[in-house]
C-alpha positions in Angstrom: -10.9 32.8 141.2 -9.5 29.4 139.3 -12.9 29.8 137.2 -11.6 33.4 135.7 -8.2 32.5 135.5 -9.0 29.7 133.2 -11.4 31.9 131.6 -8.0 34.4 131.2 -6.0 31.3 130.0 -8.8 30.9 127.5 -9.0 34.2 125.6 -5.0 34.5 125.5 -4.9 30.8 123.8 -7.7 32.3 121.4 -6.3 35.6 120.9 -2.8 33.8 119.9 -4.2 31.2 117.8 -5.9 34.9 116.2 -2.7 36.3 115.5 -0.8 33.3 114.2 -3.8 32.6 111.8 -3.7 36.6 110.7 0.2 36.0 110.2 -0.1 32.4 108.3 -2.8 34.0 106.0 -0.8 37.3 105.2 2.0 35.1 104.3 0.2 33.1 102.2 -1.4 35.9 100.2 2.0 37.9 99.7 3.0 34.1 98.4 -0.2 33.9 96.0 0.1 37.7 94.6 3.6 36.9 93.6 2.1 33.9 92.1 6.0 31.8 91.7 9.0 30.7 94.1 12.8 30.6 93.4 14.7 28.1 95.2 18.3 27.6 94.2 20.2 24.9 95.4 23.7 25.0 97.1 26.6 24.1 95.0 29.5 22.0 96.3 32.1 24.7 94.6 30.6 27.2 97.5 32.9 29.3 99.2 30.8 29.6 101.8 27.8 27.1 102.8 26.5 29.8 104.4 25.4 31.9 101.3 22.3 32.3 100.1 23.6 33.3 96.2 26.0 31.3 94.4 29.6 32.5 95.3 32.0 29.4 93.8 35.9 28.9 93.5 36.2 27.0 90.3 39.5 26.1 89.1 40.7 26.9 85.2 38.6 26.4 82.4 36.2 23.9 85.0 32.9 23.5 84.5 29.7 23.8 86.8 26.5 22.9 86.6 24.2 24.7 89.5 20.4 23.7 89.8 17.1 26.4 90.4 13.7 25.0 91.2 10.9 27.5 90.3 7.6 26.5 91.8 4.4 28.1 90.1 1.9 28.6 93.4 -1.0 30.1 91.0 -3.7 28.2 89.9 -3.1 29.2 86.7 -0.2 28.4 84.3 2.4 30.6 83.7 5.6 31.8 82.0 9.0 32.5 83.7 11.7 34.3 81.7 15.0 33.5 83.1 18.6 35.2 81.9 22.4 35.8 82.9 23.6 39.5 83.4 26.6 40.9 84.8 26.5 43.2 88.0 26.1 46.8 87.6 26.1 49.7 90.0 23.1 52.0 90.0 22.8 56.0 90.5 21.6 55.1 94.4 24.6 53.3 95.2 22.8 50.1 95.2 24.6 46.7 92.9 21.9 45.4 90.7 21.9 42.3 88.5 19.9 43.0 86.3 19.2 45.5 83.5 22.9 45.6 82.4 21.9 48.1 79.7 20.9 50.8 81.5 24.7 51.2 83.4 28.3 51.4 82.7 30.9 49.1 82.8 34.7 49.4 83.0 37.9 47.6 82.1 35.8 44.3 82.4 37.9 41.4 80.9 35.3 38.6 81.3 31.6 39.2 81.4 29.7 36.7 83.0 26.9 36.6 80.1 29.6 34.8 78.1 30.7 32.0 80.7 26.9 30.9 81.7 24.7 28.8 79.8 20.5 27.9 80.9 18.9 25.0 80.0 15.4 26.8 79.4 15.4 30.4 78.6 11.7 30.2 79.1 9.9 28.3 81.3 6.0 27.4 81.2 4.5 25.8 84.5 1.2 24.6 84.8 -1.3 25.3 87.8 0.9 24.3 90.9 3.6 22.5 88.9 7.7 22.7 89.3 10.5 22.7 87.2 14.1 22.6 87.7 16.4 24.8 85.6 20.3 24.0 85.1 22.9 26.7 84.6 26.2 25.5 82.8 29.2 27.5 84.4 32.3 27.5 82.9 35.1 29.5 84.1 37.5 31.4 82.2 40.9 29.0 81.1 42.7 32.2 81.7 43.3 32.7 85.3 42.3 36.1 87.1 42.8 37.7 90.4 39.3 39.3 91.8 36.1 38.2 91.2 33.6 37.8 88.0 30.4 39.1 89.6 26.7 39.0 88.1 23.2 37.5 88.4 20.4 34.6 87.5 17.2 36.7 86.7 13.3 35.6 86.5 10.7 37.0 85.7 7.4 35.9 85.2 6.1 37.2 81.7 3.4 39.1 81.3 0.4 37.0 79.3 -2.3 39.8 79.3 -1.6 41.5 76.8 -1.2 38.4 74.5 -5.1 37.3 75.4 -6.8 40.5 75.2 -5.4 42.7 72.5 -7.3 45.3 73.4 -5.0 45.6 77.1 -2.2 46.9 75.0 -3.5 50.4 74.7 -4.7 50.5 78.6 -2.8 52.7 80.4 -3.5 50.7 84.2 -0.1 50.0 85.6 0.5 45.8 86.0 3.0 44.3 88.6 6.0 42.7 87.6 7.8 40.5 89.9 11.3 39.5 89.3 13.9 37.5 91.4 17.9 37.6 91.3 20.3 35.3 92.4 23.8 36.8 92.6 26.1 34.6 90.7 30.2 35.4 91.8 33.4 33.3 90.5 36.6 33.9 92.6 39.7 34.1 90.8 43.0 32.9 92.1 43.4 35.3 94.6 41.0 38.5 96.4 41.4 42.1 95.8 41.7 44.1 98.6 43.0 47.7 97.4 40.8 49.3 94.7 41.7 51.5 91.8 39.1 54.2 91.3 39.5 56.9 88.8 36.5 60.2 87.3 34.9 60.2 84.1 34.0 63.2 82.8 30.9 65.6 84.1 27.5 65.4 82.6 24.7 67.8 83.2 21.4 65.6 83.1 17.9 65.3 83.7 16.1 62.3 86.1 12.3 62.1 86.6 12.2 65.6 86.2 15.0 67.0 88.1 18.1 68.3 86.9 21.3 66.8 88.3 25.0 66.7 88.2 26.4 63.5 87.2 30.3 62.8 88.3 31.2 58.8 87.1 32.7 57.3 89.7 35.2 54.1 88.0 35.6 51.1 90.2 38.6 49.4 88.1 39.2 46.5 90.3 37.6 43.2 89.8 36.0 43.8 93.0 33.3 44.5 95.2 33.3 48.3 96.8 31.8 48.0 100.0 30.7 50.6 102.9 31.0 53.6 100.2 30.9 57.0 101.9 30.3 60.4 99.6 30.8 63.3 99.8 30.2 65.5 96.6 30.4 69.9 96.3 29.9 71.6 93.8 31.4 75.4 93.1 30.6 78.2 90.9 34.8 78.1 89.4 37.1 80.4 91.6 34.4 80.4 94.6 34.9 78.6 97.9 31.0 78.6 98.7 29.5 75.2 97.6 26.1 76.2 95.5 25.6 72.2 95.8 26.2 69.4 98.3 25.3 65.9 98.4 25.9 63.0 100.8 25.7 59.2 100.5 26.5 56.6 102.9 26.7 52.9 103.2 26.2 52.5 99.2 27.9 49.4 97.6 29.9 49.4 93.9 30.3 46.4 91.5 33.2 44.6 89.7 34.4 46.9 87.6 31.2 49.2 86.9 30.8 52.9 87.0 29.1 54.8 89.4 26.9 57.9 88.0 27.2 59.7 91.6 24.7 62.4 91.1 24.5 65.5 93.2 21.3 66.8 93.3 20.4 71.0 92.3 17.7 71.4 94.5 14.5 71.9 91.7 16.8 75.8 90.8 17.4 76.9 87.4 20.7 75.6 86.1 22.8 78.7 85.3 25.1 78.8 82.5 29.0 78.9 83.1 32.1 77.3 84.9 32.0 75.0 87.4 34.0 73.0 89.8 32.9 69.7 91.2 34.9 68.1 94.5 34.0 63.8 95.3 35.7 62.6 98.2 35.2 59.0 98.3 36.0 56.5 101.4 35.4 52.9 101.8 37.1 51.2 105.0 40.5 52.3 105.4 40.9 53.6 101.7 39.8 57.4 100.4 40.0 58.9 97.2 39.5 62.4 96.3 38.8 64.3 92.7 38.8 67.4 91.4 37.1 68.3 88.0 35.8 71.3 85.8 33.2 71.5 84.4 31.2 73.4 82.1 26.9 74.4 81.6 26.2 75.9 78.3 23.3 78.6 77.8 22.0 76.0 75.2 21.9 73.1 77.8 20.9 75.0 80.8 17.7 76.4 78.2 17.0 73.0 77.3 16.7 71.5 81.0 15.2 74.1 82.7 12.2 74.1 80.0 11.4 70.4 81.6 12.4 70.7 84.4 10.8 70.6 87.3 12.1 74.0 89.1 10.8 75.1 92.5 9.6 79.1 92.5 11.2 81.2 94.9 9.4 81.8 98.2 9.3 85.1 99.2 6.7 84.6 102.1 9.1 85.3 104.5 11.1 88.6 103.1 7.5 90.1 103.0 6.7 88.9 106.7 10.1 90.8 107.4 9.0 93.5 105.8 6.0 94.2 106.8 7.5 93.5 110.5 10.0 95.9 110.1 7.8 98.4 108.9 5.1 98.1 111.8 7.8 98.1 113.9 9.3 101.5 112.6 5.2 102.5 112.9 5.2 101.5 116.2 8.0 103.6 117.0 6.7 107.1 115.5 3.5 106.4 117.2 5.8 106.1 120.8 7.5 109.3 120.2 4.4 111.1 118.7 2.3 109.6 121.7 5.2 110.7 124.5 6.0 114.7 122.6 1.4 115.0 122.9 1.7 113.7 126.6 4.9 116.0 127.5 3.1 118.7 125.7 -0.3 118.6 127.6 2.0 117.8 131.2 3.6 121.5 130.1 0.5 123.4 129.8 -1.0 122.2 132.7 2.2 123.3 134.2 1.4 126.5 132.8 -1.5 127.1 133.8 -0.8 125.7 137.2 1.8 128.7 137.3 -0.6 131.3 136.5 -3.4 130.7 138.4 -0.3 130.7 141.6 0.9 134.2 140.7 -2.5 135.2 140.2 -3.4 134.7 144.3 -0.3 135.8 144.9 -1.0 139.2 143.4 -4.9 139.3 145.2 -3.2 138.7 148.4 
């Protein structure tokens, strides 16, 4: 008995040491495929020390200077592209910090690109090598209430193409991976009620599909959290919603717009009026719009020709169908079979009739 439990003891030491050594080298191969590490270091202007991003109270005009080590874990040497953007809401709800371009902003009175300077725009690292990279804050002189929000971005730059010409024409799809460190200055004081107003409707086309896009305007200098939508949309003067979308738990930034889109379920858009209804809640504050809205036969021709529209399914009107008619066959063969059954029961009463008067009579 002491023999197998040690034996026992044995194989769970080996099948642990197993599992840890799986884990350790799954960890280290995410590590090498990324091929770089971002570590920022804490600030003593932090708001809270518990942060992992850079969230700083700076006073008037003061100036900051926050340090990033980047730490290249290839065996190769590489380039890391690093840049400033201010924080943007996408159309999933989700804040990004990066790609600034692509979304709307709205009454922003100090963009972050202009109060943050890097030391190295581009940084090359040799096999295993790290660098530190300084950002020079400097906030606004003029005071504000809210919070200037964005993001320190990194991205290590592609150097394929560059040695082999030839790659620029291939059509294989290369990983890109990218860090973000949100960057936030406070004002004097915090926002806690938000102004949110509509933009107008827009009738486009994503990845294919054709949606209805109602901007959503965070006007406050501050983050939208715990965002719960809820969007209809009516053919105008109908109460049925042709529509519906739902979102929850999605996030806005700073003063950005939200492109809440509401999908059309892969149908033909139809020319005509419409009316589109957004309630919005976030906490203990709700917001609700109202808007018109119109498809033209031009537009409507020109997404629906790229668009990826489902056909309609009509499986299951002809399953009723046919159902419908085998049961009205059913039903004609019931009668038909009970009249041929009552008919042959009547002859044989009949004839059972006949043949009684008949020895009647003899007798």
């Amino acid at each position: 008995m002491k023999i197998k439990k040690k034996l026992n003891i044995l194989v769970l030491i080996l099948t642990l040491s197993t599992v840890c050594w799986l884990i350790q080298g799954a960890s280290y191969a995410e590590a090498a495929s990324v091929g770089y590490s971002v570590i920022p270091h804490p600030s003593e202007k932090q708001v809270d020390k518990q942060n992992t991003y850079y969230n700083l109270k700076l006073a008037p005009g003061e100036k900051e200077n926050i340090k990033v080590t980047i730490k290249n874990n290839s065996e190769k040497e590489i380039t890391i592209d690093t840049n400033v953007d201010k924080a943007t809401t996408n159309s999933n709800g989700v804040v990004e910090y990066r790609n600034s371009n692509k979304h709307k902003s709205t009454n922003l009175k100090f963009d972050l690109t202009d109060l943050v300077e890097v030391s190295e725009a581009q940084i090359k690292l040799a096999a295993n090598e790290t660098k530190d990279v300084t950002f020079s804050i400097t906030q606004p002189e003029e005071e504000f209430d809210g919070v200037i929000a964005g993001g320190i971005n990194f991205t290590q730059k592609n150097t394929e193409d560059s040695e082999n010409p030839s790659s620029k024409s291939n059509m294989a799809i290369r990983n890109q991976y990218s860090y973000s460190i949100a960057l936030v200055l406070h004002g004097k004081k915090n926002l806690d009620k938000h102004e949110l107003t509509s933009g107008d409707i827009e009738v486009k086309q994503s990845n294919g599909r054709n949606n209805i896009y109602f901007p959503i305007n965070n006007e406050t200098a501050a983050f939208l959290n715990k965002v719960n939508i809820k969007g209809d949309v009516y053919v105008k003067g109908e109460n049925k919603a042709i529509f519906s979308e739902k979102l929850t738990n999605a996030q806005v930034a700073p003063n950005s717009i939200y492109e809440y889109q509401i999908g059309t379920n892969q149908t033909e858009l139809k020319p005509g009026k419409y009316t589109a209804k957004i309630l919005v809640e976030s906490k203990a504050q709700e917001w609700s719009f109202t808007k018109d809205f119109e498809i033209s036969e031009e537009k409507s021709k020109e997404l629906n020709d790229t668009a990826v529209i489902k056909e309609n399914d009509y499986s299951l009107y002809v399953l009723g169908a046919a159902g419908i008619i085998l049961l009205i066959l059913l039903i004609i063969f019931v009668i038909w079979y009970v009249r041929r059954k009552n008919k042959e029961i009547e002859e044989l009463k009949n004839i059972y009739r006949a043949e009684n008067k008949n020895q009647y009579v003899e007798k």
